[in-house]
C-alpha positions in Angstrom: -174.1 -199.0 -20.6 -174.2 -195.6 -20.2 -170.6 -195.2 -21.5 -171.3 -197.6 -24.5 -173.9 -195.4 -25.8 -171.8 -192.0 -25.7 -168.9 -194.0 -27.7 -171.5 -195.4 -30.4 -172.8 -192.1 -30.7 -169.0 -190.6 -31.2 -168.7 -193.2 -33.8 -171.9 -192.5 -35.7 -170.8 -189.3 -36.0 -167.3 -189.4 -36.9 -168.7 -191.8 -39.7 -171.5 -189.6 -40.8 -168.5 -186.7 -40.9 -166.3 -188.9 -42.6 -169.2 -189.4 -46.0 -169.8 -186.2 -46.3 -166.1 -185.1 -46.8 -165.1 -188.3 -48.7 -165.5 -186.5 -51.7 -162.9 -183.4 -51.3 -160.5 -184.9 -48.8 -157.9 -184.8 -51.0 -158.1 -181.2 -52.3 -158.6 -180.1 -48.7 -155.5 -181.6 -47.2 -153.2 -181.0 -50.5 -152.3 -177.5 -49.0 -150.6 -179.5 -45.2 -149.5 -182.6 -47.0 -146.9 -180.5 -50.0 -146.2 -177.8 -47.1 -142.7 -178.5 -46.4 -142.2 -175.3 -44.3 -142.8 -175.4 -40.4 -146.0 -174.5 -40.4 -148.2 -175.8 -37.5 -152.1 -176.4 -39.0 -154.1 -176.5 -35.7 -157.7 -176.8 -35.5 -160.1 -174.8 -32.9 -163.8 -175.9 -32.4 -166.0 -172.7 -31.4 -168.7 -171.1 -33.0 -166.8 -168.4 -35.0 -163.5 -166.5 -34.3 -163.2 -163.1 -33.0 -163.2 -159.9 -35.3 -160.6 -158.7 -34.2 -157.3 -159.0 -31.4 -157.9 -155.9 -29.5 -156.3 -157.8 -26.5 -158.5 -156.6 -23.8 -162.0 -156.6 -25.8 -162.4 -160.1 -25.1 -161.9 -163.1 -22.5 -163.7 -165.9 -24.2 -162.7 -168.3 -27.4 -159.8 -168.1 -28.7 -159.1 -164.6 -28.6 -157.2 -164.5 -24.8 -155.0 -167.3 -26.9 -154.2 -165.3 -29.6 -154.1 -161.8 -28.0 -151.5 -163.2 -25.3 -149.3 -164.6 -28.7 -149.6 -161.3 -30.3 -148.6 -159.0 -26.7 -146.8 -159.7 -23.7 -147.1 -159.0 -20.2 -144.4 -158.1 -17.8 -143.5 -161.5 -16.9 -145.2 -165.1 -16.9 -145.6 -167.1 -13.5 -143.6 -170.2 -13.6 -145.2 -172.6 -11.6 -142.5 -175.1 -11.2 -140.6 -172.5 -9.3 -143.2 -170.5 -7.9 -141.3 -167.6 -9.6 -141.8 -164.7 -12.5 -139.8 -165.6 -15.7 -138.5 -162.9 -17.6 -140.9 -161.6 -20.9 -141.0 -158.3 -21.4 -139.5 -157.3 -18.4 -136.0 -159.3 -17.4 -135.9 -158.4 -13.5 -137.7 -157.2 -10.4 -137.3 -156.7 -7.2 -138.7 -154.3 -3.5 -136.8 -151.5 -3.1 -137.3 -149.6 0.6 -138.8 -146.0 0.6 -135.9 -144.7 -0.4 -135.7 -146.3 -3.6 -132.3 -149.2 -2.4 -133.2 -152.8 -3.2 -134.0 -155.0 -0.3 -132.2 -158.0 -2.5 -128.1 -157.4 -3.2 -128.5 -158.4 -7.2 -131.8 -156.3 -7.6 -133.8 -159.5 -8.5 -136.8 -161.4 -6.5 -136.3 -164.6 -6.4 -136.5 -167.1 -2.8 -137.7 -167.3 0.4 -134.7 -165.2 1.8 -135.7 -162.5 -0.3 -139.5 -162.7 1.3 -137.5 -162.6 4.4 -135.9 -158.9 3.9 -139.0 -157.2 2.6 -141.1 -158.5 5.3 -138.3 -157.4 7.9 -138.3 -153.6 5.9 -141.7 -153.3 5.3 -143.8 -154.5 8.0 -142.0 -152.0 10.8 -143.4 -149.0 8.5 -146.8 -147.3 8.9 -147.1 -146.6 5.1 -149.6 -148.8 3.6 -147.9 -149.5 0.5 -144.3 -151.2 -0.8 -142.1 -149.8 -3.5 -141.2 -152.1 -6.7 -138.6 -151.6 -9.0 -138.7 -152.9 -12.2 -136.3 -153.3 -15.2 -137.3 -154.4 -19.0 -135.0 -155.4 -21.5 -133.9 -153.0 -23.8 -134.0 -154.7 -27.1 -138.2 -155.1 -27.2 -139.4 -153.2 -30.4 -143.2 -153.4 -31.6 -144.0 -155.3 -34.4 -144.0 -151.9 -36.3 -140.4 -151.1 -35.7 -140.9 -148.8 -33.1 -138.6 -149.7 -29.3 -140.6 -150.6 -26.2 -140.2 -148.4 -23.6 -141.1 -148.0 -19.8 -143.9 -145.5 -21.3 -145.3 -147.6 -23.0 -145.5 -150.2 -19.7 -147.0 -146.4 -17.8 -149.5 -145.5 -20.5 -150.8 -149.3 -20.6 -151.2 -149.5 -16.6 -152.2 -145.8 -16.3 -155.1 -146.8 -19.0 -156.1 -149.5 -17.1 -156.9 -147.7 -14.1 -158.9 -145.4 -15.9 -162.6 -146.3 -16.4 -163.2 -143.1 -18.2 -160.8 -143.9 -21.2 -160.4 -147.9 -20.9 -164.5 -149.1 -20.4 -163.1 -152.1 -19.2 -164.1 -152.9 -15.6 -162.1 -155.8 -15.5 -158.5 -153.7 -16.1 -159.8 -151.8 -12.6 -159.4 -155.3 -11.0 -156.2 -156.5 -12.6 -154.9 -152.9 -11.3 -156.6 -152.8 -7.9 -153.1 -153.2 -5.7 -151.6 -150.8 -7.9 -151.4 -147.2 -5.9 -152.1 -145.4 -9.1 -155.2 -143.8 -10.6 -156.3 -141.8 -13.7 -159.4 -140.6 -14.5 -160.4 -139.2 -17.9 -156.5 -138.5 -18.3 -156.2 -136.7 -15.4 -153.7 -138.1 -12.6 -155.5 -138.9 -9.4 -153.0 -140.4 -7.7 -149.4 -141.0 -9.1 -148.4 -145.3 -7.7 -145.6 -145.2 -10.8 -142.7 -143.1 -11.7 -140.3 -143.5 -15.2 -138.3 -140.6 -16.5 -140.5 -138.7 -17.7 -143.4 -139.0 -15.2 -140.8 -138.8 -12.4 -141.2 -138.6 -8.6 -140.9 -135.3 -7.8 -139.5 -136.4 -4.2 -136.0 -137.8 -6.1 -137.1 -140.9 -4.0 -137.7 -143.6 -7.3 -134.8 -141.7 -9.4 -134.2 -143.0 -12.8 -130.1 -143.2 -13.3 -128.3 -142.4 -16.7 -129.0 -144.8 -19.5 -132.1 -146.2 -17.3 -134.6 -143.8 -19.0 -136.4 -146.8 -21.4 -136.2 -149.9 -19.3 -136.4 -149.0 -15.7 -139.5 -147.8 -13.4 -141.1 -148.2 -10.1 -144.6 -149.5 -8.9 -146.2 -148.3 -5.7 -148.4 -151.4 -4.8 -150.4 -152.5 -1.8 -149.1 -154.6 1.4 -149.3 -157.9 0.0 -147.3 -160.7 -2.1 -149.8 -161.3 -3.9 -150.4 -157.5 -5.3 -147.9 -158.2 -8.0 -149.2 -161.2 -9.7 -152.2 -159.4 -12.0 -149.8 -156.2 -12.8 -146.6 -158.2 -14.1 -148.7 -161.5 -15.7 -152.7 -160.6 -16.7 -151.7 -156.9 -18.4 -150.9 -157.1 -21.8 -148.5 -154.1 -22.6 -150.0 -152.0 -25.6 -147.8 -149.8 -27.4 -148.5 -145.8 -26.5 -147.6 -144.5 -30.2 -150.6 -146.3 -31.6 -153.2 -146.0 -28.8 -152.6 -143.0 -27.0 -153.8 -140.5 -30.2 -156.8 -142.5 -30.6 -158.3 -143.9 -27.2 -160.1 -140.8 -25.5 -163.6 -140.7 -23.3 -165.8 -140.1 -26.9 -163.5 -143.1 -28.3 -162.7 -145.7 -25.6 -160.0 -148.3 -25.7 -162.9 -151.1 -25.4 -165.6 -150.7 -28.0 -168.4 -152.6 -29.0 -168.2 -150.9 -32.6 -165.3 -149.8 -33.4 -164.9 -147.4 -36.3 -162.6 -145.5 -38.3 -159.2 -145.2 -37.2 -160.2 -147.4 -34.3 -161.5 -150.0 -35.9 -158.0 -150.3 -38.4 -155.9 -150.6 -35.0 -158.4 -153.3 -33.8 -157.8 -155.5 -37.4 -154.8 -154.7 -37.6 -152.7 -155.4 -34.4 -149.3 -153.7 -33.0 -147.6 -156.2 -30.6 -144.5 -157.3 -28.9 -145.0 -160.9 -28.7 -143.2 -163.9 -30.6 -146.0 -163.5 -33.0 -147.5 -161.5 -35.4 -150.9 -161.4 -37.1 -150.6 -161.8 -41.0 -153.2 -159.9 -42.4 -153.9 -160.9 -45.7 -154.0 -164.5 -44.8 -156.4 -164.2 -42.0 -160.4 -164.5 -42.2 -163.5 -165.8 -40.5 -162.5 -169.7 -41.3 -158.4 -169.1 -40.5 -156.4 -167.1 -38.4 -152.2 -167.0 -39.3 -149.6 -166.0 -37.5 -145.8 -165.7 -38.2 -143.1 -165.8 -35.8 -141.5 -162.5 -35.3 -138.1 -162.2 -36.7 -137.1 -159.6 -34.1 -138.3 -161.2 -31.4 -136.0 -160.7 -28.2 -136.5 -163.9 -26.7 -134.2 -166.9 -27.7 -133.4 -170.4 -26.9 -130.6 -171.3 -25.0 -128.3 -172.0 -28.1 -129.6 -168.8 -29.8 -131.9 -169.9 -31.9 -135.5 -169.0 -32.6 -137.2 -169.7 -29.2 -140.4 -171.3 -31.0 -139.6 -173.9 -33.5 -142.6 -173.4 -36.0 -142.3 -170.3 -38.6 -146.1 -170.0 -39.5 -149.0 -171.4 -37.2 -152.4 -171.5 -39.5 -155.6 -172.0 -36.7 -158.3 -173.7 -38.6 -162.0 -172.8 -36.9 -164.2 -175.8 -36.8 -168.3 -175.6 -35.5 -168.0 -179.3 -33.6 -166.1 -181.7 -32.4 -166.3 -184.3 -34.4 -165.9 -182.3 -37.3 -162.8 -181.3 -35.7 -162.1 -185.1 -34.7 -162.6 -186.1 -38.3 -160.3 -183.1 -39.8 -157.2 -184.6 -37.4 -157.5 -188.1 -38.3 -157.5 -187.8 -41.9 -154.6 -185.3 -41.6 -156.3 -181.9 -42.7 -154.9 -180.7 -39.3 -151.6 -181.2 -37.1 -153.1 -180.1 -34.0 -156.0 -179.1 -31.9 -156.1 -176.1 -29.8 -159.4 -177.1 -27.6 -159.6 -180.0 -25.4 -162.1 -182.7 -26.3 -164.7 -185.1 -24.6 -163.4 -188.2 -22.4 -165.6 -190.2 -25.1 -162.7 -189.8 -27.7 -160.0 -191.3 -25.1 -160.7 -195.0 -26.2 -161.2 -193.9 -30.3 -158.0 -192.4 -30.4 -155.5 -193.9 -28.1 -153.4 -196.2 -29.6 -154.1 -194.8 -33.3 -151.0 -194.8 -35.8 -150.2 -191.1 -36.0 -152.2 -189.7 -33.4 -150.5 -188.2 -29.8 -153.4 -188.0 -27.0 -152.4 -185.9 -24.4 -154.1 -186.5 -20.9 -153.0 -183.7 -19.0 -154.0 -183.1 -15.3 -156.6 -180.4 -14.9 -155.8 -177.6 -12.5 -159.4 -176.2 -12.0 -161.9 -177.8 -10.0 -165.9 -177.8 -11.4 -168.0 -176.8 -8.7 -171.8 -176.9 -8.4 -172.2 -173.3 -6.6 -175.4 -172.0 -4.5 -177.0 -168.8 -4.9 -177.2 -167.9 -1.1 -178.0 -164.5 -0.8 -179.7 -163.6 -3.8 -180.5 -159.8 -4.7 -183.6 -158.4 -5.4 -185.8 -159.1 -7.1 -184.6 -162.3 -7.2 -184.9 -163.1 -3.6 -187.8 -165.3 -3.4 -188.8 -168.9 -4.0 -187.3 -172.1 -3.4 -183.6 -170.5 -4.0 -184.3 -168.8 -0.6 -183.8 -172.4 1.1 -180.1 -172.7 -0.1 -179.5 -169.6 2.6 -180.2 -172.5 5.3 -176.4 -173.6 5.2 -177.7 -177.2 6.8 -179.5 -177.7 3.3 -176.4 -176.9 1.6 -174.6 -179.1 3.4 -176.9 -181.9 2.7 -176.6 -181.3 -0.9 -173.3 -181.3 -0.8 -172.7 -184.0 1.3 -174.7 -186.4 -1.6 -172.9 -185.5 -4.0 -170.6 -188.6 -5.6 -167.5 -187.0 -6.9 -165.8 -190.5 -7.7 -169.3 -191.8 -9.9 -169.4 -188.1 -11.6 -165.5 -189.1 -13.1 -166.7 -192.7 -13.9 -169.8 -191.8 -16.0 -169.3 -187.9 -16.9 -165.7 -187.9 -17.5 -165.2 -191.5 -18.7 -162.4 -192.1 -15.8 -160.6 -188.7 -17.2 -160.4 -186.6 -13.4 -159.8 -186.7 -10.0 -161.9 -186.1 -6.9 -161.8 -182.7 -5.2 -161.1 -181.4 -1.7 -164.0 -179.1 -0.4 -161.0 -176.8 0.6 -160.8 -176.3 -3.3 -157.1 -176.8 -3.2 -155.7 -180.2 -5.1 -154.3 -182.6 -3.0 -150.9 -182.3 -5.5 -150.2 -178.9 -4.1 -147.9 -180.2 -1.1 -147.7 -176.5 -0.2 -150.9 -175.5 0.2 -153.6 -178.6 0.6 -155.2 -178.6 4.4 -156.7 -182.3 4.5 -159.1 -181.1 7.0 -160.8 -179.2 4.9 -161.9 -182.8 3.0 -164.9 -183.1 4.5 -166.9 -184.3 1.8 -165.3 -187.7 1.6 -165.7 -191.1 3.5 -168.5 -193.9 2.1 -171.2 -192.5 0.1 -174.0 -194.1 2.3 -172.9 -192.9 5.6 -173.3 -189.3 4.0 -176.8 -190.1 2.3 -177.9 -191.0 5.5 -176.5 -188.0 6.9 -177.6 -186.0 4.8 -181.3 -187.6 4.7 -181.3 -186.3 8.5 -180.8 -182.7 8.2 -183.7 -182.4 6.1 -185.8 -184.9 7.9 -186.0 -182.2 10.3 -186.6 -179.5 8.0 -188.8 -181.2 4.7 -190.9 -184.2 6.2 -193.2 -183.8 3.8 -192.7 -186.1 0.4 -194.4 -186.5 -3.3 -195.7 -189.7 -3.7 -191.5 -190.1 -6.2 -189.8 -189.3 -3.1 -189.3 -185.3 -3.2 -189.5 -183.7 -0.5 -192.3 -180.7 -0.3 -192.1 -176.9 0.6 -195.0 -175.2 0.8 -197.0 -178.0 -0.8 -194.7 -177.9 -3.8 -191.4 -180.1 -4.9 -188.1 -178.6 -3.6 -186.3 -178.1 -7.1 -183.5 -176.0 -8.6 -182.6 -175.0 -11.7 -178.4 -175.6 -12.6 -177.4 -172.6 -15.0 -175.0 -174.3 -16.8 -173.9 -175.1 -20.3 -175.8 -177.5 -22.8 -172.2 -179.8 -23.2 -173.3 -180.4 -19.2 -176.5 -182.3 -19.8 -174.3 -185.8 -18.7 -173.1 -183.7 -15.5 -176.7 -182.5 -14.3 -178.4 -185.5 -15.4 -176.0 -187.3 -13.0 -176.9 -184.9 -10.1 -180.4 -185.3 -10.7 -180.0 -189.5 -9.7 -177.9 -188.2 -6.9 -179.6 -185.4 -5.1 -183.1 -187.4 -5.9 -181.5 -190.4 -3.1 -182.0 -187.2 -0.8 -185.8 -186.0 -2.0 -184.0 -182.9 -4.4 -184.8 -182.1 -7.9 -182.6 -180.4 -10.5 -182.9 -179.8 -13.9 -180.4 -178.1 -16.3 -181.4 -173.9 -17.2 -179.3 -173.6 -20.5 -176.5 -170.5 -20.2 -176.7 -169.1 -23.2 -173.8 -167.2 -24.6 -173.8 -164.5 -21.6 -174.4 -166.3 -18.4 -172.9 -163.9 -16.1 -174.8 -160.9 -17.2 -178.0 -162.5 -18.0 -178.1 -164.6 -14.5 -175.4 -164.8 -12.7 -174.3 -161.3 -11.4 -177.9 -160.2 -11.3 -179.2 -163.6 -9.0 -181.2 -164.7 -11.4 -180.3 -168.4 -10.7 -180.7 -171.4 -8.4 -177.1 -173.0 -9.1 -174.7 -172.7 -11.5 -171.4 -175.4 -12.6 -168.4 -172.9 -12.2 -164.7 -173.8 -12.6 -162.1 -172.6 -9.7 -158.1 -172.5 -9.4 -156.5 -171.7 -6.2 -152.9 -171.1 -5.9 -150.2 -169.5 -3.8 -150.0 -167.4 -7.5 -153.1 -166.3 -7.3 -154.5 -166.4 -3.8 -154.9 -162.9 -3.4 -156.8 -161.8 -6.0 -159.3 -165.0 -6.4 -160.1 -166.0 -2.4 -161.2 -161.9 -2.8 -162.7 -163.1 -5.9 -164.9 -166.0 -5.5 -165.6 -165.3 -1.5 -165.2 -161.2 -0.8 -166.8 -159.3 -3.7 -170.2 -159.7 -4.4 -170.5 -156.8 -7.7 -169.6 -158.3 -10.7 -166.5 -161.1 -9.5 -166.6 -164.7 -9.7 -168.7 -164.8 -6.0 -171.8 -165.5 -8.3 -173.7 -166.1 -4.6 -172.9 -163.4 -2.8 -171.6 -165.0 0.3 -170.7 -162.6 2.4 -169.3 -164.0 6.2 -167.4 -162.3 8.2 -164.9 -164.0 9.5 -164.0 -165.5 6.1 -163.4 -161.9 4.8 -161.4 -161.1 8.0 -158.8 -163.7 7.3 -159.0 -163.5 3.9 -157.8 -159.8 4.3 -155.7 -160.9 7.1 -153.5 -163.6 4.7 -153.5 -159.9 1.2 -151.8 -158.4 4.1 -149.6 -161.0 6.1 -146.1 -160.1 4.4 -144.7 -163.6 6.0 -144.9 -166.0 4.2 -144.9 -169.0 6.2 -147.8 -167.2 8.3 -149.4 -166.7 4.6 -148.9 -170.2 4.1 -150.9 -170.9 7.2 -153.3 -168.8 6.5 -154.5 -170.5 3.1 -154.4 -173.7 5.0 -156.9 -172.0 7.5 -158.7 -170.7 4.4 -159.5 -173.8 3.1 -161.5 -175.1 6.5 -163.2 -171.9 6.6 -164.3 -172.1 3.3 -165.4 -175.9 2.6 -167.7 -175.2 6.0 -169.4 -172.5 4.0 -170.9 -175.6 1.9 -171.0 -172.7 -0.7 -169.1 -174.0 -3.7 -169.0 -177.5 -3.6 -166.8 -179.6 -5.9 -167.6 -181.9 -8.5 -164.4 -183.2 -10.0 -161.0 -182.0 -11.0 -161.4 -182.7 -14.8 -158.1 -183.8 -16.9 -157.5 -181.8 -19.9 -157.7 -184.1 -23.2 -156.2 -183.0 -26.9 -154.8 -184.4 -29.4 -152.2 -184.1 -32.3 -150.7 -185.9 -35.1 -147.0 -187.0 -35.5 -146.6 -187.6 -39.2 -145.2 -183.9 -39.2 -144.1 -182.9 -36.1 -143.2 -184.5 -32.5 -141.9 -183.0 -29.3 -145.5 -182.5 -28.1 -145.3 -181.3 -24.5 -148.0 -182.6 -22.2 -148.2 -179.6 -19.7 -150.8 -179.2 -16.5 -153.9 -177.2 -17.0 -153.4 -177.1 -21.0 -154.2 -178.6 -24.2 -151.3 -179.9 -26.1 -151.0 -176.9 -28.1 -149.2 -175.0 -25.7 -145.9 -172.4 -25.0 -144.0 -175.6 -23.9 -144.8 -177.4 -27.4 -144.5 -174.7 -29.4 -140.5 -174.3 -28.2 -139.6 -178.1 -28.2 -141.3 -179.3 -31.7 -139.2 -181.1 -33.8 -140.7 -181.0 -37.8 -140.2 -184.9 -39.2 -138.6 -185.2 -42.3 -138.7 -187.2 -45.1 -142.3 -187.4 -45.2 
């Protein structure tokens, strides 16, 4: 029934959408339908676009999609392989302390390869390994202007340099890095290029290397190269460097003057550039770059579109509406599991119901700062009451009701049961018949919360044990389901709206009971997020502030483990420690639902993790003709 109602009210408003733009549907799809060019019309549902595509202003909307469209990093990860592929850089590898590669063709590639540097590195008493890296020489800026291994320098040197950057999340992305600035002056040098060389003759820079080779110095770990060559988005020297100073940081709120032109209008490397005089608060338009290095393998264009138009929409079903009467080709925003049965099967319409690789989690607050630490959110320390949460929680009737079917259940180990690498099914331990755990979970706080209401809550202090979920609005369905759930136990929750700044305003400060959070664990980025979400209690993703000892020991233990089968084993061990936390306990592994049309384009790729308007699609669309 529940489901029925949340269709019918889709429907109501897709027809309510549909009168009041009956009357100038035709002028406002005239522009797609005589466009006989490539260009992709996408729509994006948010609440406005950004200002501007300074790439590392912002992380939320659409500007991280744009910005990484715009610059490149060093490489991408490619998942498939578990390797780098080639962006603006074409090669890496360890080199040993004398500056030799550890691999014969300079590259870093398979398990063999983890096999040498492990055998180098892990008989030396120096904490740190040497990387070589090589870019391709035929990157130029959007303005002409070649890329160079200074530009890579200044964009990494900036980045660990608070002083200049105001951006404490570049300190992050550059923590393995050996290298520190601080108000342009060099602290400690962790990269060398020809002309900030090593003064040793160690990391020497051969003849006709000056502009595409240089060396990182980067902590013991596999993992310390994953934020430097795929999360830093290389900004070119000539424009920044004059500008950015500690009156005039790279990261401002308001931006002015010469600042503010650099912000609007952006200098890049990627395989697109922003066109100016076609962009606005209602449309953002980008055009492939002609001198893009990057090509297919028959040497074409690597993207297959010439112009991509992003259309900003305020809802949904606006956005819903726009597609089905052809305003739009594409969306670039995932949509609700209550569209799955309007739209599948529709003439002209691609749904793409892609597997999620995130898992929602309903996360405690268990060591809350002060003055926060008070109150019923001072129960969830007891990690028996966590546990009996978690063990009520129904993972398999959240999918059915919240996501309409469109997910998978969880592991409590926070790694998908798909990853044949990495999932530990001992760490499972939230599964097995609902009513077994009810009644286990009714019998831990029997012994704690005798005491009931005459609805069945249980009391503290003469008062109903409730919590507040911080969560978004769009999760009223989720937290009214968890309300039925945790009430079988004698718990009531209620949804605390977000906001627009949830971390600042509750989360990193402890102002908050629970909060919904999404998590991705991976052998790509192990290091940085189990440090993440279970280590670092300033400002990271550990909105709780767990802090247990022996998790951080092995967590450190796997950074540092340079075997990787012994790594391997390690995230497997990770996983037990960490569902017995009862800390972050998983809801659902969402899919991810978009959509598309086909009367102007097909090849749409459906890729893990991403809407349909994605790298993949963008390189294998096919434009129909005769139209």
């Amino acid at each position: 029934m529940q489901r029925l109602k949340k269709l019918a009210g889709v429907l109501a408003m897709v027809f309510v959408v549909s009168f009041l733009f009956s009357g100038c549907a035709d002028a406002s799809i005239a522009e797609r339908r005589q466009d006989t060019s490539s260009t992709l019309y996408t729509g994006y549902v948010g609440t406005s676009f950004p200002t501007s595509f300074m790439p590392w202003l912002s992380r939320d909307g659409i500007a991280p999609t744009v910005a990484s469209m715009i610059y490149n990093t060093l490489f991408s990860y490619d998942t498939d392989s578990g390797t780098y592929a080639p962006l603006t850089a074409k090669s890496w590898c360890y080199v040993d302390l004398e500056g030799q590669p550890l691999t014969q063709d300079q590259t870093f590639q398979t398990a063999n390869d983890n096999e040498a540097v492990e055998n180098y590195y892990s008989t030396r008493k120096e904490d740190y390994m040497a990387v070589r890296i090589e870019l391709y020489d035929n990157v130029y800026w959007s303005d002409g202007e070649k890329l160079t291994v200074e530009d890579v320098y200044y964009s990494f040197d900036l980045a660990t340099d608070y002083a200049l950057s105001n951006h404490a999340g570049a300190l992050a992305w550059t923590a393995d890095l050996k290298h520190e600035s601080d108000g342009r002056k060099l602290v400690t040098q962790g990269m060398f290029t020809a002309k900030h060389s090593d003064l040793s003759g160690t990391y020497g820079i051969l003849p006709g290397e000056e502009d595409t080779v240089m060396y990182f110095l980067v902590n013991k770990s596999f993992g310390a190269v994953t934020t430097l060559f795929n999360t830093i988005l290389i900004l070119p020297e000539h424009i920044w460097e004059p500008i950015v100073s500690s009156e005039c940081q790279l990261n401002s709120k308001n931006p002015q003057g010469e600042l503010l032109k650099r912000y609007e209008n952006p200098v890049g490397s990627g395989a697109w550039i922003l066109e100016k005089d076609e962009t606005n608060t209602q449309v953002i338009t980008l055009v492939q770059n002609p001198n893009y290095h990057l090509k297919a393998q028959d040497g074409s264009a690597l993207y297959k579109v010439d112009k991509i138009k992003i259309l900003l929409y305020l809802d949904s079903n606006t956005a819903i509406f726009a597609l089905r009467k052809g305003y739009i080709d594409i969306l670039d925003s995932a949509v609700s599991s209550n569209y799955l049965n309007l739209l599948s099967g529709e003439k002209d319409i691609f749904v793409s119901n892609a597997p999620g690789n995130g898992i929602s989690c309903l996360v405690f607050n268990v060591n809350p700062s002060k003055p926060y630490d008070s109150g019923m959110k001072m129960l969830l320390q007891d990690i028996e009451v966590r546990k009996a949460i978690a063990l009520a929680v129904h993972q398999e009737e959240l999918i059915a009701n919240v996501l309409d079917g469109a997910g998978k259940t969880a592991s409590a180990g926070l790694i998908s049961v798909n990853d044949e690498l990495l999932y530990e099914p001992q760490a499972d331990i939230l599964s097995g018949p609902v009513e077994e755990r009810l009644t286990q979970a009714n019998a831990i706080l029997d012994e704690r919360f005798q005491d009931k209401d005459e609805s069945g809550y249980r009391l503290y202090n003469g008062e109903r044990i409730h919590f507040q979920i911080v969560t978004a609005a769009a999760n009223q369905d989720l937290v009214s389901y968890l309300q039925r759930q945790l009430q079988k136990i004698g718990i009531e929750v209620t949804l605390q709206a977000a906001g627009s700044t949830p971390e600042t305003t509750y989360l990193y400060n402890s102002n908050f009971d629970m909060t919904v959070q999404p998590v991705i664990l991976s052998m790509a980025n192990a290091d940085v997020m189990y440090k993440a979400h279970f280590v670092t209690t300033e400002r990271s993703s550990n909105y709780g502030k767990i802090q247990d000892e022996e998790l951080t020991d092995e967590i450190n233990a796997m950074r540092k483990t340079l075997n990787q089968e012994a790594r391997i084993a390690r995230i497997h061990h990770l996983q037990v420690l960490t569902a017995q936390q009862y800390y972050k306990i998983p809801l659902y592994s969402s899919n991810v639902l978009s959509v598309a049309r086909t009367d102007r384009f097909t090849g749409y790729v459906v890729s893990d993790g991403q809407t349909v308007f994605n790298n993949e699609t963008l390189k294998n669309l096919v434009q129909v003709t005769g139209e």
